[in-house]
N, C-alpha and C positions, 0 to 999 in steps of 0.2 A: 601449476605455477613453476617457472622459471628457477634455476640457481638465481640467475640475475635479477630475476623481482625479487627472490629472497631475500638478497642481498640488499637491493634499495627498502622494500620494507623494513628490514631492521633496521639499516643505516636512520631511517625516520622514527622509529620507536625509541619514546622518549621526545625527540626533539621538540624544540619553541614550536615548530610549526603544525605537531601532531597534538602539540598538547592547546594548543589555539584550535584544532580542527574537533578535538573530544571535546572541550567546553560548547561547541557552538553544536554539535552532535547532542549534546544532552539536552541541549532548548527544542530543538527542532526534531528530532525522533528524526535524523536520516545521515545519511553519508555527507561527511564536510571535506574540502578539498581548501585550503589555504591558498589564494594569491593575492599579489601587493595592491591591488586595486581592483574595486567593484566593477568597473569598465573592461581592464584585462577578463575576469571573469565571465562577463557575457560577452564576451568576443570569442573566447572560447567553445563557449554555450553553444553558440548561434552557427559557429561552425563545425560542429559535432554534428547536428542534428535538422540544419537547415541544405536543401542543395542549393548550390548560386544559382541567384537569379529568382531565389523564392520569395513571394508577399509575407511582411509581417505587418502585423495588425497592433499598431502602437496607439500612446496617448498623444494630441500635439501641444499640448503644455506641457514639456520636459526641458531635461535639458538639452542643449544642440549637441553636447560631446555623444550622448548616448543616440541619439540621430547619425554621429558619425562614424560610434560604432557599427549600427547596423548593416550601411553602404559600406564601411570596410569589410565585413561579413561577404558583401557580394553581393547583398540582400537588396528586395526595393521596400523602403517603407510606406504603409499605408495605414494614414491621418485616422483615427476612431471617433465618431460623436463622442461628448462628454454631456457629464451630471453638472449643472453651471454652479453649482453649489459646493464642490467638493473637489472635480475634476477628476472624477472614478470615469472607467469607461461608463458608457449606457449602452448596453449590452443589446437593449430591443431596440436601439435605432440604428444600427448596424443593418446593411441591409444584407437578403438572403444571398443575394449574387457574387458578396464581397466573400463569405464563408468559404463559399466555394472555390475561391482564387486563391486562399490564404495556406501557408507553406507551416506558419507559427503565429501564437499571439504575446505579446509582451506586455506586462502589466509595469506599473509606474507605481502605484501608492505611493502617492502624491503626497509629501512631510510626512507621512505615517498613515493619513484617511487610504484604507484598505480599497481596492480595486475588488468586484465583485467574483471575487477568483471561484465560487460555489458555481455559479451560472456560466462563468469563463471556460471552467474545466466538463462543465457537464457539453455546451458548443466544440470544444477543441477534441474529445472524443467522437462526439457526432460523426467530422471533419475529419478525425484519424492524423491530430496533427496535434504538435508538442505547444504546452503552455510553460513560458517562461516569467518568471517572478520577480523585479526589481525591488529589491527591499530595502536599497540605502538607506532611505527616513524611516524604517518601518521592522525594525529589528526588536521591538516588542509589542506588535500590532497583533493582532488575532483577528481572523473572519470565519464564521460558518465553524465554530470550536477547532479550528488549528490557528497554531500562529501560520503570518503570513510568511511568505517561503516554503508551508509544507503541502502547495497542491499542485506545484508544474512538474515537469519533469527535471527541471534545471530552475533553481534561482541562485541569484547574488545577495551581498550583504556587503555594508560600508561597515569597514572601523574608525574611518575619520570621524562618521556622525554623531550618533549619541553617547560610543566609545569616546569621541574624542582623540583617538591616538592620532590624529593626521596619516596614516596611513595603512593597508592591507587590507584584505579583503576575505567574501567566504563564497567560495560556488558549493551549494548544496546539491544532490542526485538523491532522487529519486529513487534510483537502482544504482546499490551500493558495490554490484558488481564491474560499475563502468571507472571507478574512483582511479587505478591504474593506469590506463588510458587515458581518460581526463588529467591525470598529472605526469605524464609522459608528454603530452600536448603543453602543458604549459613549462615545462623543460627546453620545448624545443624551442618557447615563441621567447621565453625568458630574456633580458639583458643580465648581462656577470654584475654584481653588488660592483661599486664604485666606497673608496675610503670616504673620501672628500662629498658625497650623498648622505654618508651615514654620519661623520662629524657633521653636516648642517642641519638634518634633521635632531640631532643632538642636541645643539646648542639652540632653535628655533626657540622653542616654549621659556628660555632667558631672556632671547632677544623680545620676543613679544612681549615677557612683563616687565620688562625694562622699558619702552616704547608706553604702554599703560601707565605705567608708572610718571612718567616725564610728561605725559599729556601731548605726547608727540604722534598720535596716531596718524592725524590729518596730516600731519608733515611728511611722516616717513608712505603713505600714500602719492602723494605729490610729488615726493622724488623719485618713487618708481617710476613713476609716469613721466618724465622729466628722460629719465634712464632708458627707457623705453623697456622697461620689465614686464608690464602690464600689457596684456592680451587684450583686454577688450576695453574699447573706447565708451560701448553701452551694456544694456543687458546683453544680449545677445553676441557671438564673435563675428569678425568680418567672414562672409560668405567663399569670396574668392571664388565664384562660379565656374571661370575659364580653366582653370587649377583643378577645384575638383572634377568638372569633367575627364578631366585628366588621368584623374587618382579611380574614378567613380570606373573609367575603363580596366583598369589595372585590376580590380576584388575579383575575387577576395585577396586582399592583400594590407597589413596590417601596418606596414611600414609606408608604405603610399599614402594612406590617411594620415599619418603621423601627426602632423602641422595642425590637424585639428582635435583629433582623440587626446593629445597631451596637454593642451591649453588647462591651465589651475594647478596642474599635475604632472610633469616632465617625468615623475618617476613612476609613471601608473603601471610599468614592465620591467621595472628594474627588482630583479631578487630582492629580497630583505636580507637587512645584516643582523648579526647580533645586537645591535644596539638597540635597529627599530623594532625587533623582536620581543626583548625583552619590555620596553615599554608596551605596546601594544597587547601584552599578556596581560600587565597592572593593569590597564586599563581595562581589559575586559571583565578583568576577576572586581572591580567596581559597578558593573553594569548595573544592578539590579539596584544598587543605593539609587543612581544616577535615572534609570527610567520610572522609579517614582515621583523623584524630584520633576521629570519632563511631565508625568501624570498630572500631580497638583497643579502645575503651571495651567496646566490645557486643560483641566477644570475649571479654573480660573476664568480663564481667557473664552472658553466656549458657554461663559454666565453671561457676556455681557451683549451689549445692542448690535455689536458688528459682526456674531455668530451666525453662520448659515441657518438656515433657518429648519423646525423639526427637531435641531438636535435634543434628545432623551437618555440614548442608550448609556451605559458606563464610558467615561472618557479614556480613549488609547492615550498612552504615551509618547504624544504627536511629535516630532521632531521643529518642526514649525506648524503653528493654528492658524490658518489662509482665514484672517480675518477679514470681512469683503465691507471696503468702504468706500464713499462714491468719488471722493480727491486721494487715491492713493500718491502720487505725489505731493501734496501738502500734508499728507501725512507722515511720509518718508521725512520729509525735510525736518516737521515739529520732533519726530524722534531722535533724528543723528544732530538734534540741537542740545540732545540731553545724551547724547553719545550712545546711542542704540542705533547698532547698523543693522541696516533691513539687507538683508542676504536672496538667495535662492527663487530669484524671480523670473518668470518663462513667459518674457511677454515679447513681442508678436508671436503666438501659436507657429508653430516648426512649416505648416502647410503654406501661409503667411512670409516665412521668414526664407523659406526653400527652394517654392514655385512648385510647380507642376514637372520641372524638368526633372526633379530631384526627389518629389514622394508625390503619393496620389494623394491628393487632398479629402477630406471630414467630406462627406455627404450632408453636413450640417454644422456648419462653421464656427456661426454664432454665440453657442452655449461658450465653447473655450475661447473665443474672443473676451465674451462678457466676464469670465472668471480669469484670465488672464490679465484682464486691463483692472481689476476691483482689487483679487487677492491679495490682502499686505501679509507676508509672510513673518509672523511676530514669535519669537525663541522664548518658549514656554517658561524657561530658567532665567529671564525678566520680566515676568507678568505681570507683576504687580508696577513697577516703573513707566510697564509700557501703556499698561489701562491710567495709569493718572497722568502721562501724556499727551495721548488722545482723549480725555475728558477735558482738560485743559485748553486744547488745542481747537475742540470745537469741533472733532470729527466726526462726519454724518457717517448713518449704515447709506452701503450701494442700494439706490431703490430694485426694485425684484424684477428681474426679466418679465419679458414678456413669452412665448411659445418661441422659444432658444431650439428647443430638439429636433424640431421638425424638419424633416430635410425640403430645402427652398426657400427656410423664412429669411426674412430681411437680414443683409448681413449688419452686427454692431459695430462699427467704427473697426474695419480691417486694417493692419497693418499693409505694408507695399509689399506685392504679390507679383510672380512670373509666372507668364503664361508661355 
C-alpha cells in the first residue's frame, strides 16, 4: 500500500460512508463499497469486469434505466427466458449457444423473488464469466442459504427501497482486495455534491407530508406534468432510437447515456453530502424493524387468490408481491381510488420495447410478456387496504399460461417491436 492509499483510507475511517459500508458488510459477509445510486454501482461493476462489446445475459422485465446502464457499459444486452410466475430467470431454457457468447450474467430479483443465483453461478463458472447481482428490491432476500448479493462477483443494493432513504447505494465484491480500485473508479466517474441537491433532498420528506396531508397528491402530479418535470408519459421512457444510436456508438461512455440512466434520479452520480448521509444511516440502522414489517405484509398478500401459484416456502421480505391478476388495469385504477399507487411496473418486456437494434431478444418471449401484462406490483406495507380493495373490486386471478417457456410458442399479446 501506498502513503496515498494510506492516506485516503484513513481520511475514510470513521466516516458516514465507511460506517454505511461496515453495516451492509455485516449482512452480507463481504466487501461493501458505498455509492449514491444502485445504477452508478453497476455501471461501475460492469466496467470493471466486462470488455466492450461483451453479451450480458439479463431479465427483460426490468427496468429500461438499468437496460441503459448496460449499453452505457459498451455492453450488448441479451433478453433471458423467464419463470412466468415470478419473473426469475429460467435457467434451462436458455439455450447452450447463448452460454457460450455470454461476457457476464445479471440477475434482477425481481421486488425481492430471488433469481436462481445457485444454478446461475454454478453456469457462470462453467463459462469462466462473472455473475452480477441486482439487489434493489432484495436487500433482505436469501437464496440457496446466502442472502441474495452474496454469490456474484459484484452486486448492488438500493437505499431508496426498503431503506427508504431516497438515495445511495452499496456495490458489494466478492474479492475484498479489489475495494480500492473499485473506489478510485467511482472518484473518477463522481459529480462534486451540489448545496442546493442536498437542501432539496432535505426538505423532500416535509414536502411530501405536507402534499399527503392536504390530499394534494393527484394535484401536485398534474402540475409536474403541466411543468414538464416528468419523464415518462407511460410505463416505460421514450425510446429516442436515432439519439441512442448515437450514444449506443460512443460506450462505454457514461455521460452519453445520461438522458436515459438519470430519468427518476438526476442525482444517481452526484456524491453525497452530509445531510444525505446522515439520513440514510437512520435509515439503515431501522432496516431490520422495517423488513419484518415488508415480511408480514407478503405473507399476507401471498395467502390470497392472486398469488403465484406453489407458493409454500417461508415468505421473503418482498419489496413489492407481483400479484398476477387478469385486468391489471382495472385493478390499478380500483386501488389509486383508495389512494394506493401501483409503482414499479416493466411492462412491454425491454426485448419488445428496444427491438433487435438495441438487445438480442428471449428465445421465448412469451412467459415475460405473460407476467409483465398480469403482475400488479402491491407494497407489502398496505396489505391489508390493498386485499379489501381488490375483493371489493371484483378482481380475478390471471388464468395460468399455457407452455410460456418453450422457445417458438405462440407469442401473448407482444408489445410494438423493432426489427
Amino acid at each position: 500500500m501506498t502513503v496515498g492509499e494510506a492516506g485516503s483510507r484513513s481520511a475514510r475511517s470513521g466516516s458516514q460512508p465507511e460506517r454505511l459500508e461496515e453495516t451492509m458488510r455485516g449482512r452480507l459477509g463481504r466487501e461493501c463499497v458505498y455509492v449514491p445510486s444502485c445504477r452508478f454501482g453497476l455501471f461501475v461493476a460492469l466496467r470493471h469486469w466486462c470488455p466492450p462489446g461483451g453479451r450480458v445475459l439479463m431479465s427483460p422485465v426490468n427496468d429500461d434505466v438499468i437496460f441503459f446502464v448496460v449499453l452505457a457499459a459498451g455492453l450488448r444486452p441479451v433478453q433471458a427466458p423467464l419463470n412466468p410466475f415470478d419473473g426469475s430467470i429460467d435457467v434451462d431454457a436458455v439455450p447452450e449457444e447463448t452460454w457460450g457468447s455470454l461476457s457476464a450474467v445479471l440477475t434482477t430479483n425481481l421486488y425481492g423473488n430471488p433469481d436462481p443465483a445457485p444454478e446461475l453461478r454454478s453456469r457462470c463458472d462453467a463459462s469462466g464469466i462473472p455473475l452480477f447481482e441486482d439487489g434493489a428490491h432484495a436487500i433482505g432476500s436469501a437464496v440457496g442459504g446466502r442472502p441474495v448479493g452474496a454469490w456474484g462477483e459484484a452486486s448492488v443494493f438500493s437505499l431508496s427501497k426498503h431503506a427508504g432513504a431516497q438515495a445511495g447505494g452499496i456495490l458489494s465484491l466478492a474479492d475484498p482486495s479489489l475495494a480500492e480500485e473499485v473506489r478510485a473508479t467511482c472518484d473518477e466517474l463522481l459529480a462534486p455534491p451540489r448545496p442546493a441537491s442536498e437542501l432539496a433532498y432535505f426538505l423532500r420528506p416535509y414536502a411530501e407530508a405536507a402534499v399527503r396531508g392536504l390530499g394534494l397528491r393527484r394535484a401536485a402530479w398534474a402540475t409536474l406534468g403541466l411543468l414538464g418535470l416528468t419523464e415518462r408519459d407511460g410505463i416505460r421512457m421514450p425510446l429516442r432510437p436515432e439519439e441512442l444510436t448515437r450514444a449506443v456508438a460512443a460506450a462505454p461512455d457514461l455521460a452519453a447515456h445520461d438522458p436515459w440512466v438519470r430519468v427518476d434520479m438526476h442525482t444517481y452520480r452526484l456524491a453525497s453530502g452530509p445531510l444525505r448521509l446522515r439520513r440514510i444511516r437512520r435509515r439503515l440502522g431501522r432496516l431490520d424493524e422495517v423488513l419484518r414489517a415488508y415480511r408480514d405484509g407478503t405473507e399476507l398478500l401471498l395467502s390470497t387468490r392472486w398469488a403465484r401459484p406453489g407458493e409454500g416456502s417461508e415468505a421473503q421480505p418482498l419489496f413489492r408481491v407481483p400479484l398476477l391478476v387478469a385486468d391489471r388495469d382495472a385493478a390499478i385504477a380500483a386501488l389509486a381510488r383508495r389512494g394506493i399507487v401501483v409503482g414499479y411496473l416493466y411492462d412491454p418486456p425491454l426485448d419488445d420495447y428496444a427491438g433487435k437494434e438495441f438487445t438480442d431478444p428471449s428465445p421465448a418471449p412469451a412467459a415475460a410478456r405473460w407476467f409483465a401484462r398480469h403482475a400488479l406490483p402491491v407494497d407489502p406495507l398496505r396489505a391489508e387496504e390493498a386485499v379489501a380493495v381488490l375483493e371489493r373490486s371484483g378482481a380475478r386471478p390471471a388464468g395460468p399460461p399455457e407452455d410460456l417457456t418453450r422457445p417458438g410458442a405462440p407469442a401473448d399479446g407482444p408489445g410494438p417491436a423493432r426489427d
